[in-house]
C-alpha positions as CSV (number, residue, x, y, z in Angstrom):
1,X,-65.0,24.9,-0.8
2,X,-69.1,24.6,-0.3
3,X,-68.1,23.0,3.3
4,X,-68.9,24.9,6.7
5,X,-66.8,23.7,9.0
6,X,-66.8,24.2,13.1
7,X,-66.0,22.6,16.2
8,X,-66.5,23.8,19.8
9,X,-64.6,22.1,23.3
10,X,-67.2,21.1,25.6
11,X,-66.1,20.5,29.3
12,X,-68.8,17.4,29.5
13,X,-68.4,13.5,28.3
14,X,-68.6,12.6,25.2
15,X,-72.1,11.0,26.1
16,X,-73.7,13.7,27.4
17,X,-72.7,15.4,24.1
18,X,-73.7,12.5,22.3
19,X,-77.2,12.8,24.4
20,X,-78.2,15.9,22.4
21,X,-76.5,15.6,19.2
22,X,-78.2,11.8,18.4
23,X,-81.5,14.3,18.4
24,X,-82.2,15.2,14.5
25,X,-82.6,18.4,14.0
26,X,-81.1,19.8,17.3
27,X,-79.8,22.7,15.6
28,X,-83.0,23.8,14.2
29,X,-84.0,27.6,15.3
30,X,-82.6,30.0,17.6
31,X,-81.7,27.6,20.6
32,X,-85.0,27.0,22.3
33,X,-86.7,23.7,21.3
34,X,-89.7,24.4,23.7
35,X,-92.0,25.5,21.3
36,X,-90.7,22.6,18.6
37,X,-92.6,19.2,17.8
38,X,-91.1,16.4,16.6
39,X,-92.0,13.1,15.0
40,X,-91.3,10.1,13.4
41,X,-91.8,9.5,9.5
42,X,-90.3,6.2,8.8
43,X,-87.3,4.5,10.6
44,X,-84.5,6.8,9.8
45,X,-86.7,10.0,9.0
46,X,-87.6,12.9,11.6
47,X,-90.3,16.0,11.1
48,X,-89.1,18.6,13.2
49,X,-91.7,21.9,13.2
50,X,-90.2,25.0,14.5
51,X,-93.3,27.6,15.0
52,X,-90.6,30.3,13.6
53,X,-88.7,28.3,10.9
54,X,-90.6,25.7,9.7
55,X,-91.2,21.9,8.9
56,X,-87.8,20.3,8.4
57,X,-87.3,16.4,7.1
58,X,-84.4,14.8,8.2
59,X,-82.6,11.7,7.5
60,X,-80.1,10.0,9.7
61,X,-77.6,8.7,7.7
62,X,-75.0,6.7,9.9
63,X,-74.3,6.5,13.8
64,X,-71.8,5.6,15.5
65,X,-72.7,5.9,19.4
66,X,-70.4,8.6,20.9
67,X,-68.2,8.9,18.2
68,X,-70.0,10.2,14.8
69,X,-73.9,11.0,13.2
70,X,-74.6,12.1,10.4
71,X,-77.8,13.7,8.8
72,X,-79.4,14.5,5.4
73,X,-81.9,17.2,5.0
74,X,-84.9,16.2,2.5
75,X,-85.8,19.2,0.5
76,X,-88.8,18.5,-1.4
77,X,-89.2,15.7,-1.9
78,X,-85.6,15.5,-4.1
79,X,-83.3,13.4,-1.6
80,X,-80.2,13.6,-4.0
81,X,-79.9,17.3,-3.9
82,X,-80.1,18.5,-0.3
83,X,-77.0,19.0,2.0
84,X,-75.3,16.4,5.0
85,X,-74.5,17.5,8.2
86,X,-71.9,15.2,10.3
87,X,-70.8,15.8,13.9
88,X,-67.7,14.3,15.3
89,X,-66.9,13.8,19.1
90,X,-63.8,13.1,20.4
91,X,-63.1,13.2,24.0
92,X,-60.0,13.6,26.5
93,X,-59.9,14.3,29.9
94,X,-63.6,14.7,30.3
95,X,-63.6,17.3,27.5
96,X,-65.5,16.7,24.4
97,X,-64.5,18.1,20.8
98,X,-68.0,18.4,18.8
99,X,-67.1,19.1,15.5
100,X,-69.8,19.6,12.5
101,X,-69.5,19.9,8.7
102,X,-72.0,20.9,6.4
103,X,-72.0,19.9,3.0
104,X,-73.3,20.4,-0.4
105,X,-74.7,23.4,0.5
106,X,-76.1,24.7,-2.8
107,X,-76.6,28.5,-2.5
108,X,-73.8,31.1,-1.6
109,X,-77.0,32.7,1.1
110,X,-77.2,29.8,2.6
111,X,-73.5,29.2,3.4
112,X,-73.2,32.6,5.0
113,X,-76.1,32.2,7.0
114,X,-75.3,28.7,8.0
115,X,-71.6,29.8,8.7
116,X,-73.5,32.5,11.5
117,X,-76.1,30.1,12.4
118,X,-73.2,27.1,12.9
119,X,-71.1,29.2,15.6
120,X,-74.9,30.3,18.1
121,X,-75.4,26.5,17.2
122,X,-72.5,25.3,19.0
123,X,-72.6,27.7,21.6
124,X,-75.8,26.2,22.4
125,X,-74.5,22.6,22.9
126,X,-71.5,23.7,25.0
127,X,-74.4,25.6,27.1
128,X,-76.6,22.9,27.6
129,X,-74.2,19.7,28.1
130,X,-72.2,21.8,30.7
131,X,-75.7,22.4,33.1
């Protein structure tokens, strides 16, 4: 019921799809990662600093090459209670399906503004894989 749930055709291989979506954080901010730095905290754990939105820690949880990732934000240091995000591709005839769900989402204002941000989000991808 807490779940956010999209998916998007993109007219690109799965891994040029896979290219962006292996990137924590890729969906952080308004689309334009230009002004964004990212680094490296431990072996599964990225800092990504949007100039706009702020310092986000995420862990990658699983991935499976051109098929499925999935990622954890860290809020605050409390690892159990932040939500997962997990992307799906499936492709046919040179046509990718990303899906994403977001989980455990623990604030109604969040799920509505993740539910908007979600849809530019995947607009994005299909954007940049089909350049």
């Amino acid at each position: 019921m807490d779940d956010i749930e999209r998916e998007i055709v993109i007219n690109a291989p799965a891994e040029r799809v896979w290219g962006l979506v292996s990137q924590a954080g890729w969906w952080i901010g308004d689309g334009d990662r230009s002004r964004q730095t990212r680094s490296r905290e431990s072996d599964d754990v990225d800092v990504v600093v949007d100039p706009r939105y702020g310092t986000f820690r995420i862990r990658t949880e699983k991935a499976e090459p051109h098929s499925y990732v999935s990622y954890r934000w860290l809020d605050d240091g409390d690892e159990r209670a932040t939500t997962l995000v997990e992307f799906w591709l499936s492709e046919a005839d040179g046509a990718t399906t990303l899906k994403v769900v977001e989980s455990g989402l623990r604030a109604a204002e969040h799920r509505e503004g993740n539910i908007k941000g979600w849809r530019m989000q995947l607009d994005v991808a299909k954007a940049e894989c089909e350049r």
